[in-house]
C-alpha positions, 0 to 999 in steps of 0.5 A, a space after each residue: 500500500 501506498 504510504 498516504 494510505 498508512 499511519 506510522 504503524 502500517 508503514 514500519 510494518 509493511 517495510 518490515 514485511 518488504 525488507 524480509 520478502 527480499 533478504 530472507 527468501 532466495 529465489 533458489 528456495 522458490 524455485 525449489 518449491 515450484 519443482 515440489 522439491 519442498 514440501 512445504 516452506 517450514 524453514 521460511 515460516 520458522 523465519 516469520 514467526 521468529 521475526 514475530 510476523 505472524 497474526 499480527 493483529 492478534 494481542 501481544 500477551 498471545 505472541 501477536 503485535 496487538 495491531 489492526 486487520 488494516 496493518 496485517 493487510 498492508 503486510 500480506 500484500 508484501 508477501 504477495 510478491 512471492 506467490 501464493 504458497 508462501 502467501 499460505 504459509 504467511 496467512 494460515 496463523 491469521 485464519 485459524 488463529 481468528 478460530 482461536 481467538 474468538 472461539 478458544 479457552 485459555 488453555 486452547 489459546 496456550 497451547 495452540 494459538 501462542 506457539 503458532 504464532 511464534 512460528 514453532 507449530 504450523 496449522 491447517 484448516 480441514 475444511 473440503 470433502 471429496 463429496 463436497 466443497 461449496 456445500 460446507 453443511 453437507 460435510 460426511 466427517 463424523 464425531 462421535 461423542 463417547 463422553 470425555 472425548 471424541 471419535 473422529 472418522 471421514 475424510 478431507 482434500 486439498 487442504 492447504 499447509 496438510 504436509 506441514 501440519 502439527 494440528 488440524 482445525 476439523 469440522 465434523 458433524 456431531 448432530 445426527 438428529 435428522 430433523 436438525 438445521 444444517 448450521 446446527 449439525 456440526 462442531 469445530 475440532 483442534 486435532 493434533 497430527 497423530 495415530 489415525 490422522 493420515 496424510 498424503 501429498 497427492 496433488 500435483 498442482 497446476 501453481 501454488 506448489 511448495 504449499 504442503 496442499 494434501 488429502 488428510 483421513 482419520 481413522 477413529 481418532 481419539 480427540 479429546 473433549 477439551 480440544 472442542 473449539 466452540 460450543 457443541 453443534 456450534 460449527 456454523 458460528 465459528 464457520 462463519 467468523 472463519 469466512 471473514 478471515 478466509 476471505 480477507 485473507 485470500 484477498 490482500 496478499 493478491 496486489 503484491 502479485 498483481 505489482 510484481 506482474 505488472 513491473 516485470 511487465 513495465 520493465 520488458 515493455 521499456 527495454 524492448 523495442 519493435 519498428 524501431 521504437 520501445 514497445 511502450 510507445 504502441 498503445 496497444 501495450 501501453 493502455 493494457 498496463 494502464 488498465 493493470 494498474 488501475 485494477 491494482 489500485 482498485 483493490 488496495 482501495 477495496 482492501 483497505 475499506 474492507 480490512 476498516 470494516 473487518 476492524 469495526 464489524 458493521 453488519 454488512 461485513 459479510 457482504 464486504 468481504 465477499 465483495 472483496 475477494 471476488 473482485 480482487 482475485 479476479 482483478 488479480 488474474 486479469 492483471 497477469 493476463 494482461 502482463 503475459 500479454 504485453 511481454 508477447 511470447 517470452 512470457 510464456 517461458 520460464 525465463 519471466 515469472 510471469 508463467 508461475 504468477 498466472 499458474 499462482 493467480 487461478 487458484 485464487 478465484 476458486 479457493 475459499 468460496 469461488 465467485 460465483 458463491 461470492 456473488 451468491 452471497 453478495 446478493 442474499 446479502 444486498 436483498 437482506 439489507 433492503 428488507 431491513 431498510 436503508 443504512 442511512 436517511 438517503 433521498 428518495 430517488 423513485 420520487 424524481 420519476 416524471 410520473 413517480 405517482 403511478 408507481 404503486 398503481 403500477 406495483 398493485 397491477 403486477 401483484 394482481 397479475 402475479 395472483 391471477 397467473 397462479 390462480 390459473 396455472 393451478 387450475 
């Protein structure tokens, strides 16, 4: 972010950030990670958390620096330089440690949430079945209650960080009752890597390699009742505080990847040169990096409005941030494509990173909800809204219509239509 956007605060933390992406991250390291020569980036995520990087805003006596979703946003965009298995790995405390946060004892907060932060246990969201991905209450992994501990059974895939995991943030239905709700069926779990938890690296991925993204089973695992987060049946609550960090979260690492495209891109496109000028002088390049940047301040706008309102919690929240991860993750891909673009037919070499920033960037539209359950949400929410009335004392625009009287004649009409057609389809 730019340094007008930021109190004194972001600015030390974001160069902090910027200072660490640059000398603490060979290029040889992602490099490897894209080979799937490394698993997962453990030694990289050791160096945030011992730089006291991780969950940010999260308050200093639980290992965080007490700061704002606004100052952790500015950060993740600094690692957005570096792709978005690194990016994982960086935001991964944030998610489940909002979980932990809001949700966790004292004593699950000590033993989870402090040592996670501090870089010495590394977390995972199992979230995804085989069966099931955007239907979450749909979810077939079961526990069973036996009293002072649980029996976990099922299975979860493509969840992000699983290679490198010491524990799992589990969904698992406890409600078996047929007639129950399905936000009233599930329970949220804390599962240490153990006997009968599983996991295979299975996936060669098209980009976001290096990220430890695996398939994980559990066989009859033995949980116990104190590692519960959250009230029994209680999944949906925590569930839906974990969209708001999910969400966020995929979103404001993706300008960091959006300036490193577009600047391999403005620097190719300065140097070339075609019919005896630089590349740039043709508008055909250069209002395509025109529109990139725009799209790229777009989202840091879009991305400090919602990071304010992740602060302050308004009642649109929800709304907000699926807002802000549709339209920045697809600004994102855009903004690569446009890059690749420019740069003409080196840029599908792996002499630029461009090729790994495009292979990067796709995930980033269907993970933690894709755009079209965004938009989905987006709509429900909008509608919501309006039956709850207006947020503030806005004119009455309908009005101003040249014949704003016939209105509710016109409304009565089509509601006295719409009675008539069922009337008749049902004869």
């Amino acid at each position: 972010m730019d340094d007008f956007m930021l109190d004194e605060q972001g600015r030390t933390v974001r160069d902090e950030m910027r200072c660490f992406v640059r000398e603490e991250i060979p290029a040889d390291y992602l490099r490897s990670m894209d080979r799937d020569e490394v698993r997962f980036p453990t030694e990289i995520y050791r160096r945030f958390g011992h730089a006291n990087l991780l969950g940010l805003r999260f308050p200093r006596a639980l290992g965080g620096r007490g700061l704002s979703w606004f100052h952790e946003c500015a950060a993740m965009e600094e690692v957005g330089w570096v792709g978005t298995a690194l990016g994982c790995a960086f935001v991964m405390p944030s998610i489940v440690g909002e979980a932990l946060f809001r949700f966790g004892t004292p004593e699950q907060q000590r033993r989870f949430l402090t040592p996670m932060l501090a870089g010495e246990l590394v977390s995972a969201e199992a979230l995804t079945e085989p069966r099931g991905g955007s239907d979450f209450f749909g979810a077939a992994t079961v526990a069973e209650d036996r009293g002072d501990h649980f029996v976990l059974r099922g299975m979860k895939r493509f969840i992000v960080g699983a290679e490198g995991a010491d524990f799992f943030l589990v969904y698992a239905k406890t409600n078996s009752d047929p007639k129950a709700a399905p936000t009233e069926r599930l329970s949220t779990f804390l599962v240490e890597r153990g006997p009968g938890v599983e996991v295979d690296y299975l996936y060669r991925l098209l980009g976001t390699r290096g990220g430890g993204t695996g398939r994980v089973i559990f066989r009859e695992v033995k949980v116990p009742r104190e590692h519960l987060l959250g009230p029994l049946h209680g999944g949906a609550q925590v569930f839906n505080r974990m969209m708001v960090a999910e969400r966020l979260c995929s979103a404001a690492p993706m300008p960091g990847g959006m300036a490193a495209a577009l600047q391999v891109a403005l620097r190719y496109t300065d140097r070339r040169k075609a019919f005896g000028r630089p590349v740039r002088a043709f508008q055909g390049v250069s209002f395509q990096l025109a529109e990139a940047n725009t799209l790229l301040d777009a989202s840091r706008a879009l991305i400090a409005q919602t990071a304010r309102a992740a602060d302050l919690e308004p009642p649109h929240l929800r709304r907000l941030v699926s807002e802000c991860k549709k339209f920045v993750t697809e600004a994102a891909w855009r903004v690569v494509d446009l890059a690749m673009q420019t740069c003409g037919g080196i840029a599908y070499t792996e002499v630029y990173p461009l090729e790994r920033f495009l292979r990067d960037t796709r995930i980033a539209q269907i993970w933690t909800g894709t755009s079209e359950i965004m938009s989905a949400l987006i709509q429900h929410e909008l509608y919501e809204e309006l039956h709850a009335g207006p947020r503030g004392d806005f004119r009455s625009v309908e009005d101003d219509a040249m014949t704003a009287d016939l209105s509710e004649r016109i409304h009565d009409d089509e509601e006295m239509w719409n009675v008539y057609h069922e009337g008749a389809t049902r004869s």
